[in-house]
C-alpha positions as CSV (number, residue, x, y, z in Angstrom):
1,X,-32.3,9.5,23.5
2,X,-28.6,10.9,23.3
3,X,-27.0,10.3,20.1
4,X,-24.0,7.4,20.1
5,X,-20.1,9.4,18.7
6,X,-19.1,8.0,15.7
7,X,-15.3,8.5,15.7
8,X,-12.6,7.5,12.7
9,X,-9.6,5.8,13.8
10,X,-6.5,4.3,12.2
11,X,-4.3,1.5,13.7
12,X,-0.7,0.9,12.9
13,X,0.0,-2.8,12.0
14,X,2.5,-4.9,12.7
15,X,3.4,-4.9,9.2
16,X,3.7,-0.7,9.3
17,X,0.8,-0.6,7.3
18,X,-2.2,1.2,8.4
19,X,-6.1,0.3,9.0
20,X,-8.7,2.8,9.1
21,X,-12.4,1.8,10.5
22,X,-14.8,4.5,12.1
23,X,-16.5,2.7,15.3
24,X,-18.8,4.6,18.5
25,X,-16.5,2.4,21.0
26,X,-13.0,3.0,19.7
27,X,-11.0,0.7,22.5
28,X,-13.4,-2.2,21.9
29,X,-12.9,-2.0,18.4
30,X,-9.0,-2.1,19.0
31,X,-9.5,-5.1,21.7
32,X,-11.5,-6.9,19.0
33,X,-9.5,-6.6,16.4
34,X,-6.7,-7.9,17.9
35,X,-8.6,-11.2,19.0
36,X,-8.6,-11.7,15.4
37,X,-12.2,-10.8,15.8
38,X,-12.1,-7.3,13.7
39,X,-11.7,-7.1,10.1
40,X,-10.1,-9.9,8.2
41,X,-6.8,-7.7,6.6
42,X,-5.7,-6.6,10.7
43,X,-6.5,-10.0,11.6
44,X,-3.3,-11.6,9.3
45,X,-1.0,-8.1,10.9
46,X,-1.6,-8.3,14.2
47,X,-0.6,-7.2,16.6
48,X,-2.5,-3.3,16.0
49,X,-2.3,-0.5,17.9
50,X,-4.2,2.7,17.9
51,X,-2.2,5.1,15.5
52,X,-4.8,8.2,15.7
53,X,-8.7,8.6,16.3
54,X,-10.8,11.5,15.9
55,X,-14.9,12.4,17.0
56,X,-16.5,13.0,13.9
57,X,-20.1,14.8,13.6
58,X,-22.1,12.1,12.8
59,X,-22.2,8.6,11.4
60,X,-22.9,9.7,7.9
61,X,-19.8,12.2,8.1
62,X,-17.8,9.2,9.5
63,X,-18.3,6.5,6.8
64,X,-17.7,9.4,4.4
65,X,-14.6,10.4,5.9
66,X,-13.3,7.1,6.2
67,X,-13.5,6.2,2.4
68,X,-12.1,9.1,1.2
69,X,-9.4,8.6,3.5
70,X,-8.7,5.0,2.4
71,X,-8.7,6.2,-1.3
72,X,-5.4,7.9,-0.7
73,X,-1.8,6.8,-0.9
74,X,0.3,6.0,1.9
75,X,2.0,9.1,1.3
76,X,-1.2,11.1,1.1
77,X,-2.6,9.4,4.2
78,X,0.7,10.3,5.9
79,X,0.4,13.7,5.3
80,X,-3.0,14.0,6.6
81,X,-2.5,12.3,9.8
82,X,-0.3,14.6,10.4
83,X,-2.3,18.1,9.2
84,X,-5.1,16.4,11.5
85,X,-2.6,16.1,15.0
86,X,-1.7,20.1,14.5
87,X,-5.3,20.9,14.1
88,X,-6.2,19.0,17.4
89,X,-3.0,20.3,19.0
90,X,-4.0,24.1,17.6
91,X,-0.7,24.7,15.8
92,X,-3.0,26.0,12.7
C-alpha cells in the first residue's frame, strides 16, 4: 500500500497573521478551515488563504517541521518562507 504525502502549509489570515498545519490533502484542509471547521485560532480570522505549502518526507518529518516552525517569530518565519520559495524556484 502507497504511502499518503504529508505536506506543511501556512495560510495567511485575514488578520495578516499566519497559520501553519501539516495535512496529506492540503485544499481540503484550506476548504475546512474556512467553514470554520479547521482549527479554532483560523476559525475567529477567516477568511484564509493558502500562503505556501511544501511535500515533506514523511509524517514524522512533517509534525517536526511544523513545530519548529511555529516556535519562531514572525520575523523569523518571514524569512524562512522566503529562503523556502528560492529553494523551490532553484535560485540557491
Amino acid at each position: 500500500m502507497p504511502t499518503k504525502q504529508w505536506f506543511f502549509y501556512v495560510l495567511s489570515c485575514s488578520d495578516q497573521s499566519m497559520y501553519a498545519g501539516v495535512t496529506t490533502d492540503v485544499d481540503k484542509r484550506v476548504s475546512l478551515h474556512n467553514e470554520g471547521k479547521g482549527s479554532k485560532y483560523v476559525r475567529s480570522r477567516l477568511p484564509a488563504r493558502l500562503f505556501y505549502m511544501r511535500p515533506m518526507p514523511s509524517k514524522s518529518k512533517a509534525f517536526s517541521f511544523e513545530k519548529r516552525f511555529k516556535a519562531l517569530t514572525r520575523e523569523q518565519k518571514l524569512k524562512k518562507l522566503c529562503e523556502m520559495v528560492d529553494e523551490d524556484l532553484g535560485f540557491l
